[in-house]
DSSP file (Angstrom, degrees, kcal/mol; ACC not computed):
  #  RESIDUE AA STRUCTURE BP1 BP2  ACC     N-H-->O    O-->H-N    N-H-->O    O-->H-N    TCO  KAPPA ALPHA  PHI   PSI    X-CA   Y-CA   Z-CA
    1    1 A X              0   0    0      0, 0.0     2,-0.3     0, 0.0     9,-0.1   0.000 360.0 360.0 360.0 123.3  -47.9   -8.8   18.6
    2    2 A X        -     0   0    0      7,-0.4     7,-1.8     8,-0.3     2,-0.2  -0.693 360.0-155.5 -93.1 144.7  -44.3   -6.7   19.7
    3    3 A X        -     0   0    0     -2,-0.3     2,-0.5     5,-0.2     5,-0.1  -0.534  11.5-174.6-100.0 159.9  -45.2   -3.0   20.2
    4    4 A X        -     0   0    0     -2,-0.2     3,-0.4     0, 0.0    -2,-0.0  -0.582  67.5 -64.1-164.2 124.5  -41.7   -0.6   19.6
    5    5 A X  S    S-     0   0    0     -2,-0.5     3,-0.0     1,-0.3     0, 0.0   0.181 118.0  -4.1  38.9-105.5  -43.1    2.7   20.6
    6    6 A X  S    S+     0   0    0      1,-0.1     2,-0.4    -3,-0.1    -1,-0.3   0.768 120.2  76.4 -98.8 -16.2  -45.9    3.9   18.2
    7    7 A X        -     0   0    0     -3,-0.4     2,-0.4     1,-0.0    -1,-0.1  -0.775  64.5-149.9-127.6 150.0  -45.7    1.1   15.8
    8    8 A X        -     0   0    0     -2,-0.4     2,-1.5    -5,-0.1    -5,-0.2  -0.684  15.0-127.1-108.8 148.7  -46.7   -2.1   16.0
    9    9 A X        +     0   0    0     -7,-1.8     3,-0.4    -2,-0.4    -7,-0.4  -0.430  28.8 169.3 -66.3  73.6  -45.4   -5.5   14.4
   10   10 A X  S    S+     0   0    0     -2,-1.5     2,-0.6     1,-0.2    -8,-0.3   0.619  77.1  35.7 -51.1 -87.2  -48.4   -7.4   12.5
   11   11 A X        -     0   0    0      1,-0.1     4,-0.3     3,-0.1    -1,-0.2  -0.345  66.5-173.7 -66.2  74.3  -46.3  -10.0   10.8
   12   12 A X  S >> S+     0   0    0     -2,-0.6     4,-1.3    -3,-0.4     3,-0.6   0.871  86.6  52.7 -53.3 -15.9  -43.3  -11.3   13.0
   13   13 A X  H 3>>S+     0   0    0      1,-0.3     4,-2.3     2,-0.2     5,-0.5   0.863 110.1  44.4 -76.5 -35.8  -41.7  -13.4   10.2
   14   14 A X  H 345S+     0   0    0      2,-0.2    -1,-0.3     1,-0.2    -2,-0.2   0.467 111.1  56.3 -81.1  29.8  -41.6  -10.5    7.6
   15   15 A X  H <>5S+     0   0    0     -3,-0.6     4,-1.8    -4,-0.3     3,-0.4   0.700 114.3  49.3 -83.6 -56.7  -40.0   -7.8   10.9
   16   16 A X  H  X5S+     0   0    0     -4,-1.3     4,-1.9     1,-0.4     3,-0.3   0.787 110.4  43.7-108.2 -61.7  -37.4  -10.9   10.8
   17   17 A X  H  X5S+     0   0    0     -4,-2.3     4,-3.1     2,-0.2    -1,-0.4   0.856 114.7  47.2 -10.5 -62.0  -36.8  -10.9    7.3
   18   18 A X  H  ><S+     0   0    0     -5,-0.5     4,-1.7    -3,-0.4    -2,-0.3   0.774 111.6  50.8 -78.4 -25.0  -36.5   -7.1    7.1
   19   19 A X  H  X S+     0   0    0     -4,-1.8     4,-1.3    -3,-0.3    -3,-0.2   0.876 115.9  53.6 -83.2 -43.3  -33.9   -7.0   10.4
   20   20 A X  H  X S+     0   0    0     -4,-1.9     4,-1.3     2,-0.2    -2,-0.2   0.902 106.6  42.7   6.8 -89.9  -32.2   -9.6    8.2
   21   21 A X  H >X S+     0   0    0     -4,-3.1     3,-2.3    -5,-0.2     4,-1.4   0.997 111.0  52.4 -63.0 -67.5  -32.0   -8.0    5.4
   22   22 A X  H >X S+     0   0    0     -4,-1.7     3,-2.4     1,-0.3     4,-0.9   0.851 109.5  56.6 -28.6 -88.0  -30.8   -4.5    6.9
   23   23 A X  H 3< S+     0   0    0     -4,-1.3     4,-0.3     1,-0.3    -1,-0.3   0.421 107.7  44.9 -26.0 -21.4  -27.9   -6.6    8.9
   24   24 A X  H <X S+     0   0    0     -3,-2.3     4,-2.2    -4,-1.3    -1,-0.3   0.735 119.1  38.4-101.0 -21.5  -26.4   -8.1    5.9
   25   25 A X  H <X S+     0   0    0     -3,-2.4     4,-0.7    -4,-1.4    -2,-0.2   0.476 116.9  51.0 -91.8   2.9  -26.4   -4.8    3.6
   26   26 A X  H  X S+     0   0    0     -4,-0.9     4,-1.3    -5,-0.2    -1,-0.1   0.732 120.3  41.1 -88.8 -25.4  -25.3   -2.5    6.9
   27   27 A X  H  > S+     0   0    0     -4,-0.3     4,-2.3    -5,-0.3    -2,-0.2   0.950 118.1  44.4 -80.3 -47.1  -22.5   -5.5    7.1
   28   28 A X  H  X S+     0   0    0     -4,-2.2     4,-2.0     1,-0.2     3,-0.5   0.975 108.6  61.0 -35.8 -79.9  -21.8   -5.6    3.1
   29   29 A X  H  X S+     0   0    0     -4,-0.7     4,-1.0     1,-0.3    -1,-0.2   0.615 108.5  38.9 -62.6 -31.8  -21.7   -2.0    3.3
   30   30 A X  H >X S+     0   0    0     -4,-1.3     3,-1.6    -3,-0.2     4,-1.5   0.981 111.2  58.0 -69.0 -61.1  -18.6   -1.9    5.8
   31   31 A X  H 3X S+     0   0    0     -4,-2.3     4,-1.5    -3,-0.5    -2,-0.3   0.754  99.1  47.9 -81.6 -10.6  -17.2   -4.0    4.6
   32   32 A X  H 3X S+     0   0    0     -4,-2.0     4,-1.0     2,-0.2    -1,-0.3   0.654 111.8  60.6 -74.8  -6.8  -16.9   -2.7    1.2
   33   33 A X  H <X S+     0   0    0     -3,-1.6     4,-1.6    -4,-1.0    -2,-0.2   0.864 107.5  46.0 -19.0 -69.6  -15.7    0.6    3.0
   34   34 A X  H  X S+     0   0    0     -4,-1.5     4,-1.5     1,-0.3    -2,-0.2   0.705 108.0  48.8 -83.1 -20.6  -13.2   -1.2    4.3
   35   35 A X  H  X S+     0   0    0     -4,-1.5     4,-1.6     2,-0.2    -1,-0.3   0.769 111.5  53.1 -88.7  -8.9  -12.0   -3.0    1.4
   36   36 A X  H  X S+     0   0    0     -4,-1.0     4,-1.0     2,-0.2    -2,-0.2   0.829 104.6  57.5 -68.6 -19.6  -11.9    0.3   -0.6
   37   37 A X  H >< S+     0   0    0     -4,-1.6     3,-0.8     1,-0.2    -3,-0.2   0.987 114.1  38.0 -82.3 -55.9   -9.7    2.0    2.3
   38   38 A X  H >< S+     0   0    0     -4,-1.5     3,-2.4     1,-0.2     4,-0.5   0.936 112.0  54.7 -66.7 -34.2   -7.0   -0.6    1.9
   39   39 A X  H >< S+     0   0    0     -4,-1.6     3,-0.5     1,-0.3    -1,-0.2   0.844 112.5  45.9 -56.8 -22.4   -7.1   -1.1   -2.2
   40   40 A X  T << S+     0   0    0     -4,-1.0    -1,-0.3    -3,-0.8    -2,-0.1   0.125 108.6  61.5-120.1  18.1   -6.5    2.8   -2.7
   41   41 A X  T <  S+     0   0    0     -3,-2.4    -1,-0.2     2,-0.1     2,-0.2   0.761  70.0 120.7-120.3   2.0   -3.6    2.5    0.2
   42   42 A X    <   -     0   0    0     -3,-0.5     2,-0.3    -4,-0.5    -3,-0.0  -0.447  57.0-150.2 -60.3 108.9   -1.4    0.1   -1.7
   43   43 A X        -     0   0    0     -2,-0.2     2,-0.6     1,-0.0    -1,-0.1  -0.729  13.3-165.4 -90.7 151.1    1.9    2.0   -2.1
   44   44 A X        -     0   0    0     -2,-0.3     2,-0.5     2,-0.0    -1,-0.0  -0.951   7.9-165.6-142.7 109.3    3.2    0.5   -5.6
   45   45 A X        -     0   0    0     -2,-0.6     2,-0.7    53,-0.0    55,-0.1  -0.675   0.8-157.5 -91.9 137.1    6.8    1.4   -5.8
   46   46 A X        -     0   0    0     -2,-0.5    53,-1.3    53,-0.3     2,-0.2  -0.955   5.9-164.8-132.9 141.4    8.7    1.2   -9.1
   47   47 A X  E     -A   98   0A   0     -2,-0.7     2,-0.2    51,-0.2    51,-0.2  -0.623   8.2-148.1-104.0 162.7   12.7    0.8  -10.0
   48   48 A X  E     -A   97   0A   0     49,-1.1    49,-1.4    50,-0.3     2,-0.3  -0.798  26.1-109.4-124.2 175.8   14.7    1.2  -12.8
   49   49 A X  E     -A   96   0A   0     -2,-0.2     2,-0.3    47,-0.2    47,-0.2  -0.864  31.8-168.5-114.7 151.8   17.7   -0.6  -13.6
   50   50 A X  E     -A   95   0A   0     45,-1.9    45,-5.6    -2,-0.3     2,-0.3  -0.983   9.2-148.2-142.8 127.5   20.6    1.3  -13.4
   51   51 A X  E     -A   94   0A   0     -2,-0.3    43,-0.3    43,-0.2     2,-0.2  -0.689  22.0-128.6 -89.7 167.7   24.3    0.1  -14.8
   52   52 A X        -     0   0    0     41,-1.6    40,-1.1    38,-0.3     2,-0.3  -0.423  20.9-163.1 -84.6 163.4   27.2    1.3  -12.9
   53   53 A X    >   -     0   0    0     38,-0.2     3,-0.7    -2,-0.2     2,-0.2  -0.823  43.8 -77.7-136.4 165.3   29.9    3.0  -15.2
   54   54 A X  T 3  S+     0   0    0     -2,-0.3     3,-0.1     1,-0.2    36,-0.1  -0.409 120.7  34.4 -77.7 154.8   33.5    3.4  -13.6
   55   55 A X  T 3  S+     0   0    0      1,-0.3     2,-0.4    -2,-0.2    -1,-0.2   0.870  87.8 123.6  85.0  27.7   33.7    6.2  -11.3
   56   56 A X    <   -     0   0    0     -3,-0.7    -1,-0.3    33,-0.1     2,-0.2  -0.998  35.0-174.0-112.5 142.2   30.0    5.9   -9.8
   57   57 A X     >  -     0   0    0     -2,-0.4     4,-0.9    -3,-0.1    31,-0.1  -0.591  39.4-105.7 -83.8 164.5   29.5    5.5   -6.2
   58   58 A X  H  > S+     0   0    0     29,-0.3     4,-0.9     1,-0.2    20,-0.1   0.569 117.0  56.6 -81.2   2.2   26.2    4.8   -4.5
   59   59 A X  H  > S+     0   0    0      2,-0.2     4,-1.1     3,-0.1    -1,-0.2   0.472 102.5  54.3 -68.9 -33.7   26.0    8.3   -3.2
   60   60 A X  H  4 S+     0   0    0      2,-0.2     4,-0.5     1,-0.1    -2,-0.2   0.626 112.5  42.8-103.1   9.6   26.3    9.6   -6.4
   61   61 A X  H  < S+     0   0    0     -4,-0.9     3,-0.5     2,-0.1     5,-0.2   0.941 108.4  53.6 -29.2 -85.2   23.5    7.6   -7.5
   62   62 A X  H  X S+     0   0    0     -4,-0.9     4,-1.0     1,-0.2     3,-0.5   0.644 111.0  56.7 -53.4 -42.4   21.5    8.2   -4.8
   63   63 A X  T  < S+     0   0    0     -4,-1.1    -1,-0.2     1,-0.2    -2,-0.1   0.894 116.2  29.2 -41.2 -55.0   22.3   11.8   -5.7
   64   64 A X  T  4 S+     0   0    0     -3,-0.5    -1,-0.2    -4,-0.5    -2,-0.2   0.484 132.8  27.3-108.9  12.3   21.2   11.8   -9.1
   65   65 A X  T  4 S+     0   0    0     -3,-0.5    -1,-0.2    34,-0.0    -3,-0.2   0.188  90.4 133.9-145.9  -1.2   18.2    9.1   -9.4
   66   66 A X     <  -     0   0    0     -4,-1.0     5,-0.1    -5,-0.2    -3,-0.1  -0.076  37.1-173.1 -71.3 140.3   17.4    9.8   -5.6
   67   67 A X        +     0   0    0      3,-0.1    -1,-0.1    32,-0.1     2,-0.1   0.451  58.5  79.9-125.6   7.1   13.3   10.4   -4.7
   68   68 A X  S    S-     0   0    0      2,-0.2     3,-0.1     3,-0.0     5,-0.0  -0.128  88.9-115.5 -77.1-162.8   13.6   11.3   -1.1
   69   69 A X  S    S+     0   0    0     -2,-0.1     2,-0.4     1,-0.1     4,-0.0   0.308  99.4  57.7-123.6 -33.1   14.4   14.3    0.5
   70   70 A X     >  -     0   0    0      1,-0.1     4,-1.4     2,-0.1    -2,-0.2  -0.969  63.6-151.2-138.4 124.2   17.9   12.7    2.2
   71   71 A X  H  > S+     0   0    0     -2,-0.4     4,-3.0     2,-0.2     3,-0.3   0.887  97.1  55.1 -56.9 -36.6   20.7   11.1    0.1
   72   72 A X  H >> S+     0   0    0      1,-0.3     3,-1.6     2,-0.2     4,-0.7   0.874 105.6  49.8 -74.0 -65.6   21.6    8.7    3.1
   73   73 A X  H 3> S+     0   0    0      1,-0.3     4,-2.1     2,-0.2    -1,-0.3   0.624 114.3  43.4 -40.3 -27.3   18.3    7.6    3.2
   74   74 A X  H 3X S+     0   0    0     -4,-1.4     4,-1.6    -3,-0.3     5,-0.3   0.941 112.2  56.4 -64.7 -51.1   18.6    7.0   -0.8
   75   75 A X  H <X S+     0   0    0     -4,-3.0     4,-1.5    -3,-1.6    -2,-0.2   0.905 111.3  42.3 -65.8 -58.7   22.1    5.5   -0.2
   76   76 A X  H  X S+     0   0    0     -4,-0.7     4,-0.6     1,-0.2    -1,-0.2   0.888 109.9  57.0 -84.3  -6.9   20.4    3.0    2.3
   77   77 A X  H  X S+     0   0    0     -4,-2.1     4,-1.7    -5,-0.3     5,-0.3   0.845 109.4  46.7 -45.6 -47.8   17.4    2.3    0.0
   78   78 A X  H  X>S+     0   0    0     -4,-1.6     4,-0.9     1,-0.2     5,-0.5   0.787 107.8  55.8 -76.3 -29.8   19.7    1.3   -2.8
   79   79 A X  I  <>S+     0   0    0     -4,-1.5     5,-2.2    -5,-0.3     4,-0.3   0.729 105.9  53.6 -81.8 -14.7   21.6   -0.7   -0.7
   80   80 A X  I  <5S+     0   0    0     -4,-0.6    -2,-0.2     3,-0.2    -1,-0.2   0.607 105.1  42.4 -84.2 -33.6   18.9   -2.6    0.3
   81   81 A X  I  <5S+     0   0    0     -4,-1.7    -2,-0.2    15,-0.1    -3,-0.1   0.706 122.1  45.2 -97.5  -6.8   17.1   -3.9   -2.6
   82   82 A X  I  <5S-     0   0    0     -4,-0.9    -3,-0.2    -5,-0.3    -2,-0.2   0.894 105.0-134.0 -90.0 -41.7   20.5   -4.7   -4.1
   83   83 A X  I   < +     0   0    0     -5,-0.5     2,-0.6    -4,-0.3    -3,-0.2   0.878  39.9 170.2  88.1  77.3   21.7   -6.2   -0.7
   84   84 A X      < +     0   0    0     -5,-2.2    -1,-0.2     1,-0.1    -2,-0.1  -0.984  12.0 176.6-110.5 111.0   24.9   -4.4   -0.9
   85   85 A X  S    S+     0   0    0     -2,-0.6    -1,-0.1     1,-0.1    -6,-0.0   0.787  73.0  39.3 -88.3 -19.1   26.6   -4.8    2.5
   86   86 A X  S    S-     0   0    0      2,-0.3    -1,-0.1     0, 0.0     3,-0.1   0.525 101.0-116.4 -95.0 -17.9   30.0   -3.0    1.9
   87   87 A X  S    S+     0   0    0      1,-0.4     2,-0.3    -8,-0.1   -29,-0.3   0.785  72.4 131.4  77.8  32.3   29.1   -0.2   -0.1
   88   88 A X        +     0   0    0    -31,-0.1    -1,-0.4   -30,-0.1    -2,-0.3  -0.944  27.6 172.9-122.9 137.0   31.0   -1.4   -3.0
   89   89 A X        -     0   0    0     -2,-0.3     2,-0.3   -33,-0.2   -33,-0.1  -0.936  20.3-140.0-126.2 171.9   29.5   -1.5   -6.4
   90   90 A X    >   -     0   0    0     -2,-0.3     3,-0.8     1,-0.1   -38,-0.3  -0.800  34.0 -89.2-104.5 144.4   31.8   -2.5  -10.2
   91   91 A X  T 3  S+     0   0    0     -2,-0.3   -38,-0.2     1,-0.2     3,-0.1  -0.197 119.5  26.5 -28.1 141.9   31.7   -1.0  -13.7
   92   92 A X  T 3  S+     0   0    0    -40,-1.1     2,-0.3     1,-0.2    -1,-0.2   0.725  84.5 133.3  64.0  33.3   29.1   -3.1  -15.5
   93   93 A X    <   -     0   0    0     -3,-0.8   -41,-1.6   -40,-0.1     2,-0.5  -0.643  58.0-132.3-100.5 166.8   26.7   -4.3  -12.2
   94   94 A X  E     -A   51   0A   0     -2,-0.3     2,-0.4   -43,-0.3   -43,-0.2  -0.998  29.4-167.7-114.5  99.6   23.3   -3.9  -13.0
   95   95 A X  E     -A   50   0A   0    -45,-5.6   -45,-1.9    -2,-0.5     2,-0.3  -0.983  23.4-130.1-114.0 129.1   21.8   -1.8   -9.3
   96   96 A X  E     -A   49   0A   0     -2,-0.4     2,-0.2   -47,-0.2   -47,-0.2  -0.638  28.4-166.9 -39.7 110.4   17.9   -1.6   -8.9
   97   97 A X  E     -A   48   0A   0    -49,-1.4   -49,-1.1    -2,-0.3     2,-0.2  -0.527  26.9-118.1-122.0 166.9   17.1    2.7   -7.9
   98   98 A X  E     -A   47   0A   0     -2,-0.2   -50,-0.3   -51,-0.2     2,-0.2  -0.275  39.5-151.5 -51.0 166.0   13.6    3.4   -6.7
   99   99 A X              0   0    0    -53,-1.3   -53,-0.3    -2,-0.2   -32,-0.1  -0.767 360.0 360.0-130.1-173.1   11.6    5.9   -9.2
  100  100 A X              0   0    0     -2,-0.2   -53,-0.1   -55,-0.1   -33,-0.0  -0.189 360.0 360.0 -66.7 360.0    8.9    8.5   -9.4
């Protein structure tokens, strides 16, 4: 018979069972914590397609479709998912913008 303080343990198999049980729902119980804190932290970015007309730059893009705070940073966003190295884009290219 194990003593813990005032109460005592008739039945050691069913204490061993029940510390059992507790340890797999305290363990469940994290971890579904933890898989709710990463599912809800998945940022899910969406583009548009955007054609170029003559006379656009990527600054004035970035200008007008931009969803930061700072054009360069829009300027190197765009230039990064198109994988524009020169900063040159043509009439009639198809460029990928971030959105809202």
């Amino acid at each position: 018979m194990v003593v813990f303080g005032k109460y005592k343990v008739v039945n050691y198999n069913r204490f061993r069972v029940f510390i059992m049980i507790t340890a797999i729902l305290t363990i469940l119980t994290v971890f579904l914590m933890i898989y709710n804190i990463t599912a809800f932290s998945v940022n899910t970015n969406t583009y548009i397609e955007v054609p170029v007309r003559a006379g656009d730059t990527i600054w004035n893009i970035a200008k007008e479709y931009g969803v930061s705070d700072s054009i360069r940073h829009d300027v190197y966003t765009i230039m990064e998912l198109n994988n524009i190295e020169d900063g040159i884009i043509y009439p009639g290219q198809v460029i990928i913008v971030p959105s809202l």
